[in-house]
C-alpha positions as CSV (number, residue, x, y, z in Angstrom):
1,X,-26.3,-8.1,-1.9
2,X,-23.6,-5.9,-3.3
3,X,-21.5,-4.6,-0.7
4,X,-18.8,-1.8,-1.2
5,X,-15.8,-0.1,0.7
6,X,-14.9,3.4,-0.4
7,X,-12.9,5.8,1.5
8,X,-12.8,8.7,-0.8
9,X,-15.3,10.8,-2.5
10,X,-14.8,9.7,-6.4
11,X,-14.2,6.1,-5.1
12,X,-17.9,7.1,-3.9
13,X,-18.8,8.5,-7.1
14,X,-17.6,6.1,-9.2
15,X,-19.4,3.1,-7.1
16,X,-22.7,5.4,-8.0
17,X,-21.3,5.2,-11.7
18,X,-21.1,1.1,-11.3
19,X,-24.4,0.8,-10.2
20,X,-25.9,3.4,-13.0
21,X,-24.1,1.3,-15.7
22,X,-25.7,-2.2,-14.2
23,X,-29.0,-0.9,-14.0
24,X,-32.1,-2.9,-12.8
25,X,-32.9,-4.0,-9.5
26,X,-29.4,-5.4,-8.5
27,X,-27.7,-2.4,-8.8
28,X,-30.2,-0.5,-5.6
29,X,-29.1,-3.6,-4.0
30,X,-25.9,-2.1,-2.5
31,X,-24.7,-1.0,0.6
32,X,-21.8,1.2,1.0
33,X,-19.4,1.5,3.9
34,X,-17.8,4.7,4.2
35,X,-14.5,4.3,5.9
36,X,-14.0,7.8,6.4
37,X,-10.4,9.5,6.4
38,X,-9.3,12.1,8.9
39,X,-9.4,15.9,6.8
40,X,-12.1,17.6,7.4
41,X,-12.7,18.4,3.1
42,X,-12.7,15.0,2.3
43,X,-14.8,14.1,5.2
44,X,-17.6,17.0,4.0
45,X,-17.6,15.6,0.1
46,X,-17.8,12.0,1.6
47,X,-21.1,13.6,3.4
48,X,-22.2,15.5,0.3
49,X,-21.5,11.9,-1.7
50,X,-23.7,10.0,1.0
51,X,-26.6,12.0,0.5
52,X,-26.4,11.8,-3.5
53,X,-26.2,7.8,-3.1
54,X,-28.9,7.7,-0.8
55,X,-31.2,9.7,-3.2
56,X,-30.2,6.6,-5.5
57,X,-31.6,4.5,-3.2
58,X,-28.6,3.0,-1.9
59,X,-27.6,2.2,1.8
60,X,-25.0,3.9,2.6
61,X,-23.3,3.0,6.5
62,X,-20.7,5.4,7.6
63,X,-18.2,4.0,9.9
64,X,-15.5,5.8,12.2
65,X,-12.6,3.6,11.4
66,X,-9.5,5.8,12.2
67,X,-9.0,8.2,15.3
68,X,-7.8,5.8,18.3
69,X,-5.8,2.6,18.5
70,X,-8.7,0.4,18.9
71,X,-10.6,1.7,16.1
72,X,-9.1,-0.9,13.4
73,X,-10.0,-4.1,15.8
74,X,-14.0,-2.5,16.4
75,X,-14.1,-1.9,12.6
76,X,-13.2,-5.3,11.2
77,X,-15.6,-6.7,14.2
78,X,-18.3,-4.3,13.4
79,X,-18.3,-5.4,9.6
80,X,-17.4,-8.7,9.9
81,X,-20.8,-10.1,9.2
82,X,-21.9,-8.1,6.7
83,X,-18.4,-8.7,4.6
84,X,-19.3,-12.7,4.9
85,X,-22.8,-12.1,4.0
86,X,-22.4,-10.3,1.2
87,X,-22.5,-12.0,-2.7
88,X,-20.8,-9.2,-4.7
89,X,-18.1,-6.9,-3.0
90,X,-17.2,-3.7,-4.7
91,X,-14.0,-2.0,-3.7
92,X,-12.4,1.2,-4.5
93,X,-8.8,1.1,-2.9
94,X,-7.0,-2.1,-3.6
95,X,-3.8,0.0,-2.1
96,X,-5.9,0.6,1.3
97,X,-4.6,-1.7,4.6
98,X,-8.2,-1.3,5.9
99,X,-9.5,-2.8,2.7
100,X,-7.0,-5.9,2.5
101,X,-7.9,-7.0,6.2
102,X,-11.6,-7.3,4.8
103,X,-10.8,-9.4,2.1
104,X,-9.0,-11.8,4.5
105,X,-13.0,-12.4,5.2
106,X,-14.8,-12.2,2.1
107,X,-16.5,-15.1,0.7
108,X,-18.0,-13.6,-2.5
109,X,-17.2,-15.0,-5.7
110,X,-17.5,-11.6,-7.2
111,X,-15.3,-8.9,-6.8
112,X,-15.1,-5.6,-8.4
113,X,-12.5,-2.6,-8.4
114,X,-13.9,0.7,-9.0
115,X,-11.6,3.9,-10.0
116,X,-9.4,5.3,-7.3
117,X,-8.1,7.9,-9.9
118,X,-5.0,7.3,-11.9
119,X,-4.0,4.7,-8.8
120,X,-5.9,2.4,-11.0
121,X,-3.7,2.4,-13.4
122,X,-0.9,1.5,-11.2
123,X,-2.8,-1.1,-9.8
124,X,-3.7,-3.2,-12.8
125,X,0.0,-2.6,-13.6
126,X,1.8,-3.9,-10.9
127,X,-0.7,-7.4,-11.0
128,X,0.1,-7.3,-14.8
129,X,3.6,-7.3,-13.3
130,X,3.2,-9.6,-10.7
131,X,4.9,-7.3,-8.5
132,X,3.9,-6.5,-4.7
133,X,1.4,-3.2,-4.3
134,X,2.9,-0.1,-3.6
135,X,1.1,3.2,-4.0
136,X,2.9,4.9,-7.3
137,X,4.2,7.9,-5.3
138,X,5.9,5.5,-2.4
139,X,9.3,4.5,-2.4
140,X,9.3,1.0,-3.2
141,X,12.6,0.0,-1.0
142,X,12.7,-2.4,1.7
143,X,10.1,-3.2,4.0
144,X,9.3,-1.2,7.3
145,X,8.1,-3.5,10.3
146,X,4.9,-2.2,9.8
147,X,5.0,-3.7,6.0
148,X,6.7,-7.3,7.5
149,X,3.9,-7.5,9.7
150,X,1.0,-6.8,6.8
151,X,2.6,-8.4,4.4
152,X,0.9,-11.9,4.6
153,X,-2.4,-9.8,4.6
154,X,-1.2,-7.8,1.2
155,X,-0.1,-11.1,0.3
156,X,-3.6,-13.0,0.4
157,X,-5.2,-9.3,-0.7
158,X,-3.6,-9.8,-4.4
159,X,-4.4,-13.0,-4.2
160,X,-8.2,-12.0,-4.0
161,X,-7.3,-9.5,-6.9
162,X,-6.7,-12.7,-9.2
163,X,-9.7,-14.4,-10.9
164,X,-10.2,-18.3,-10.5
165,X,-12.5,-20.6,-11.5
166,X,-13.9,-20.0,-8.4
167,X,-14.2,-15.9,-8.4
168,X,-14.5,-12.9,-10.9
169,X,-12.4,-10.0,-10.9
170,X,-13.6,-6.5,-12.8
171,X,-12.4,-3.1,-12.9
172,X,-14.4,-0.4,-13.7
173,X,-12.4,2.6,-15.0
174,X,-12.4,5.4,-17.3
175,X,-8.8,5.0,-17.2
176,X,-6.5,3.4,-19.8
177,X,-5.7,0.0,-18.8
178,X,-4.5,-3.4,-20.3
179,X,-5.7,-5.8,-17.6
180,X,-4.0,-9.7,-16.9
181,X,-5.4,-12.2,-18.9
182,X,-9.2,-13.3,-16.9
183,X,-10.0,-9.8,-15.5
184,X,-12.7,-7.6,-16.7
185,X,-12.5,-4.6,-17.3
186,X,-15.7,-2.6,-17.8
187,X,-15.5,0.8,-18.9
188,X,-16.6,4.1,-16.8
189,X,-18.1,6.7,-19.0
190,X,-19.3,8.8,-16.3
191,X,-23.1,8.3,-17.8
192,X,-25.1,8.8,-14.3
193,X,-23.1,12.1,-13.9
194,X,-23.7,13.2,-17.4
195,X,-27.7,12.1,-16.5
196,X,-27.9,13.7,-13.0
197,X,-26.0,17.1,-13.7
198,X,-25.7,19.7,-16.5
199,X,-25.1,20.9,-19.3
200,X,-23.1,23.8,-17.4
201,X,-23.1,27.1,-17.9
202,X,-19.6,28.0,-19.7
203,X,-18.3,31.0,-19.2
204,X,-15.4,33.3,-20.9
205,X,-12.3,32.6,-18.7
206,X,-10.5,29.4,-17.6
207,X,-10.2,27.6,-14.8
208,X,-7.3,25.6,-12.8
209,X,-7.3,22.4,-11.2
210,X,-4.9,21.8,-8.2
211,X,-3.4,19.1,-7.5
212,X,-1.6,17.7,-4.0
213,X,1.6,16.8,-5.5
214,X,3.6,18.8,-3.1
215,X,1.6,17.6,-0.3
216,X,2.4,14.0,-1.1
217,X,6.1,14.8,-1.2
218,X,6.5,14.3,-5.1
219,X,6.8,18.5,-6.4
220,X,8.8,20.6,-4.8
221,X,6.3,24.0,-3.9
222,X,8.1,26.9,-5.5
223,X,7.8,25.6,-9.0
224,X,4.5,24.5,-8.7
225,X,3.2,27.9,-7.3
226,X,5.7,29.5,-10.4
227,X,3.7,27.3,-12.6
228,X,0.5,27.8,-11.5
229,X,1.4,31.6,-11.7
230,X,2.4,31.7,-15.4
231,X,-0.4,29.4,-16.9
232,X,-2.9,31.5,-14.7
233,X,-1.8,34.5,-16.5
234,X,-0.7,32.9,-19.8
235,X,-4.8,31.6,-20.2
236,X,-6.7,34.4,-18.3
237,X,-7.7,31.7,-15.3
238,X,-9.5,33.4,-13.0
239,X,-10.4,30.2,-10.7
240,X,-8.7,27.8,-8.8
241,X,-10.4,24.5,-8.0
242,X,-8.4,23.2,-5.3
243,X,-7.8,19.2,-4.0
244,X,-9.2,18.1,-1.2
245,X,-5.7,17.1,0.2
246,X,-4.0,20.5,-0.7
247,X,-3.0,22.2,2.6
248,X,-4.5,25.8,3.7
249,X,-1.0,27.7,4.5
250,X,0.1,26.5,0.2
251,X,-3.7,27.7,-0.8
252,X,-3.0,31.2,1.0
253,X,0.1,31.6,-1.1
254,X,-1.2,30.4,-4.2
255,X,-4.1,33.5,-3.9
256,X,-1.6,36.0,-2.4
257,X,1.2,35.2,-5.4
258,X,-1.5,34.6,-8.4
259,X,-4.8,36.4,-7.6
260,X,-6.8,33.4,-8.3
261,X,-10.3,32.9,-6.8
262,X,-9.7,29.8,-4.5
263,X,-12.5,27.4,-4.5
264,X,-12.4,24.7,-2.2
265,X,-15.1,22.3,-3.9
266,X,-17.8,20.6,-1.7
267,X,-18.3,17.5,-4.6
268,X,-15.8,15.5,-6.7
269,X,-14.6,18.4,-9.9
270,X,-16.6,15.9,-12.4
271,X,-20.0,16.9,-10.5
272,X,-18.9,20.7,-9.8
273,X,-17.7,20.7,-13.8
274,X,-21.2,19.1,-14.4
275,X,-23.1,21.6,-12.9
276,X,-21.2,24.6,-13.7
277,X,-20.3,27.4,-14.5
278,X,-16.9,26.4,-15.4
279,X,-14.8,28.0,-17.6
280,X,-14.4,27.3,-21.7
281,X,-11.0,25.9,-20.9
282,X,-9.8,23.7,-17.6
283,X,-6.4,23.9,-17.2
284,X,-4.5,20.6,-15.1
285,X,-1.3,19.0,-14.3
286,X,-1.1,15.6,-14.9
287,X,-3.9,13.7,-13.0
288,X,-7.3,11.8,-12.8
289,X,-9.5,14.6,-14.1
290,X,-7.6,14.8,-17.5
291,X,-9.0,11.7,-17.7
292,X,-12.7,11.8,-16.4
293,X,-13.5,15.3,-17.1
294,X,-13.6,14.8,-21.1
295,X,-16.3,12.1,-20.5
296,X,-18.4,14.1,-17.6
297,X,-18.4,17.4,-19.9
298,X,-18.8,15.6,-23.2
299,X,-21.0,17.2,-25.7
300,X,-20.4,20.8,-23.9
301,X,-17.5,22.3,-26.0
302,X,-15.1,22.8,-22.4
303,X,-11.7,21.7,-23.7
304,X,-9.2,20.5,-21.2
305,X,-5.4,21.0,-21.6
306,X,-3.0,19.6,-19.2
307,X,0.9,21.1,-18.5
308,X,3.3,18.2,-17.9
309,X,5.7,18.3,-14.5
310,X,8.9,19.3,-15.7
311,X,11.8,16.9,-14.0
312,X,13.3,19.8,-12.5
313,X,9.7,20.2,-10.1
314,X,10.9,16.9,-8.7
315,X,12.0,16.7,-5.1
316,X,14.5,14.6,-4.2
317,X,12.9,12.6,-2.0
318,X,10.7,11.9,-4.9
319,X,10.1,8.1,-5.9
320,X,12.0,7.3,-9.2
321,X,9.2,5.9,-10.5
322,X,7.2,9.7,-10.3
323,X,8.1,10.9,-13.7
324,X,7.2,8.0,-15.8
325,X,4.2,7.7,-14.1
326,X,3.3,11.2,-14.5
327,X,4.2,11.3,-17.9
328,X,2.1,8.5,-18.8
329,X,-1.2,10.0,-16.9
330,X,-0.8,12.4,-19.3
331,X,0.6,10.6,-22.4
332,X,-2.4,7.8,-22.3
333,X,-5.1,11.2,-22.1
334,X,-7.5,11.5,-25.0
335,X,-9.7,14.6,-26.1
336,X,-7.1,17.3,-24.0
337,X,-5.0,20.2,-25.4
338,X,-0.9,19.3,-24.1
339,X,1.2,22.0,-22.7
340,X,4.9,22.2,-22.5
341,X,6.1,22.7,-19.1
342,X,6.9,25.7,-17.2
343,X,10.3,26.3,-17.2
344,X,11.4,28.3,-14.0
345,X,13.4,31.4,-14.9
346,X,14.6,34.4,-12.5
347,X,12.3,36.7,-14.5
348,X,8.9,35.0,-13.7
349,X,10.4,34.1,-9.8
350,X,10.9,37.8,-9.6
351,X,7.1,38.6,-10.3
352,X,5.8,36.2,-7.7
């Protein structure tokens, strides 16, 4: 039995993604736990996700594991025997605290990593590295209590995140990675999306992908709503497609200040760009559709350009390691347009 842990909905997607690319029998045999988070859009596109696996004929088992203080301890007890049971466990947040307590109980041999986005990428990184792991947007200082106390469970985690003799590591990603020596990496071309959904209907304007940047402390949110401002204007944008994390007071200035249409998506962008309409150009900041939405909408003439962060968006608070990170995302992208970034001048702060 596979056996997977997702807690987002393109971890979800991309475990459907895994099993299309294995095929045959053993690839129905899969149950997924949802471990679902607290925000009300990611819990609805979890739901939306569920049904689509289930119409795949996977199981799919959706379990409350945040809310009180007990609700850890009833989780890891609640899934303790199906962790142990299963032969193949298929995660899609190696970053995730809920995720490295289960694999302090897993006795499969296999293990597979499925994309979390462009967190992949840090992740294979830092085991390239050898270095402890740390979410890419984190500052990497010293240890909390909460960290002290976790750490022999990170600790035995990366440990499970390095192939033996005795157990197999993959990662499935569409993203570009140079793996350690011994893991495989198997390559995500987003085929049961192309399969299921589309071709779109294209129409004559663009459309913008948000991004929750600000809300994870890394852009400061005056020059990101400057910048989504001028590029709206600057490509004729008429839609904004915004992240499931991005908070509802920043959305109501982004419409008042730019006019956009703001769409709050009930499916992962791939699936909504799949299905269409979308517009004959999506325009991004650096981030994981740059890289998947190329493959979803392949064959459909949609051409995806992404605007760098400027240094200057930065807040201070920012982890040093944000800019070379970000730069990379977008660096490492194939098949999208580059844009220079918006620089923020009095003239275009006076029009918002």
């Amino acid at each position: 039995m596979n056996l997977a842990f997702v807690e987002s909905p393109v971890q979800l997607l991309n475990v459907l993604e895994w099993t299309h690319a294995r095929g045959g029998p053993d690839a129905t045999a899969t149950t997924v736990v949802v471990l679902p988070p607290v925000d009300p859009m990611s819990r609805g596109q979890l739901r939306r996700m569920a049904e689509l696996a289930r119409d795949e004929g996977i199981t799919v088992r959706w379990q409350e594991a945040r809310g009180d203080a007990g609700a850890p301890l009833k989780t890891l007890r609640a899934l303790a025997g199906l962790v142990r049971r299963a032969e193949h466990i298929v995660i899609g947040d190696p970053f995730s605290r809920y995720v490295q307590l289960l694999l302090t109980m897993v006795r499969a041999r296999r293990l597979t990593v499925v994309d979390d986005g462009t967190a992949t990428m840090e992740f294979v990184a830092q085991l390239a590295r050898g270095e402890r792991l740390v979410r890419w947007h984190r500052r990497g200082g010293s240890k909390g209590p909460r960290e002290l106390v976790l750490a022999p469970v990170t600790a035995a985690a990366r440990r499970r995140f390095t192939p033996t003799a005795n157990h197999t590591v993959e990662v499935f990603t569409a993203m570009p990675v140079e793996a350690p020596p011994g893991i495989v990496v198997t390559a995500n071309e987003f085929a049961w999306t192309r399969t299921r959904f589309g071709p779109p209907l294209i129409t004559r304007g663009a459309d913008l992908v948000g991004t929750s940047l600000v809300e994870t402390g890394v852009v400061d949110p005056v020059p990101y709503q400057e910048a989504v401002f001028s590029l709206a204007r600057t490509h004729n944008a008429t839609r904004y497609f915004a992240h499931r994390r991005e908070s509802a007071e920043k959305l109501h200035a982004l419409e008042a200040a730019t006019g956009l249409e703001i769409v709050r998506p009930d499916l992962p962008l791939e699936l909504i760009a799949r299905r269409g309409p979308i517009g004959h150009t999506v325009l991004s900041f650096p981030s994981t559709v740059v890289h998947t939405l190329p493959l979803a909408l392949a064959g459909t003439g949609v051409k995806v350009a992404v605007c760098d962060i400027a240094p200057e968006w930065l807040r201070e608070s920012a982890s040093p390691r944000a800019q070379g990170f970000l730069s990379g995302v977008t660096e490492t992208a194939r098949d999208v347009q580059r844009l220079a970034p918006w620089r923020v001048t009095s003239t275009a702060v006076g029009e918002i």
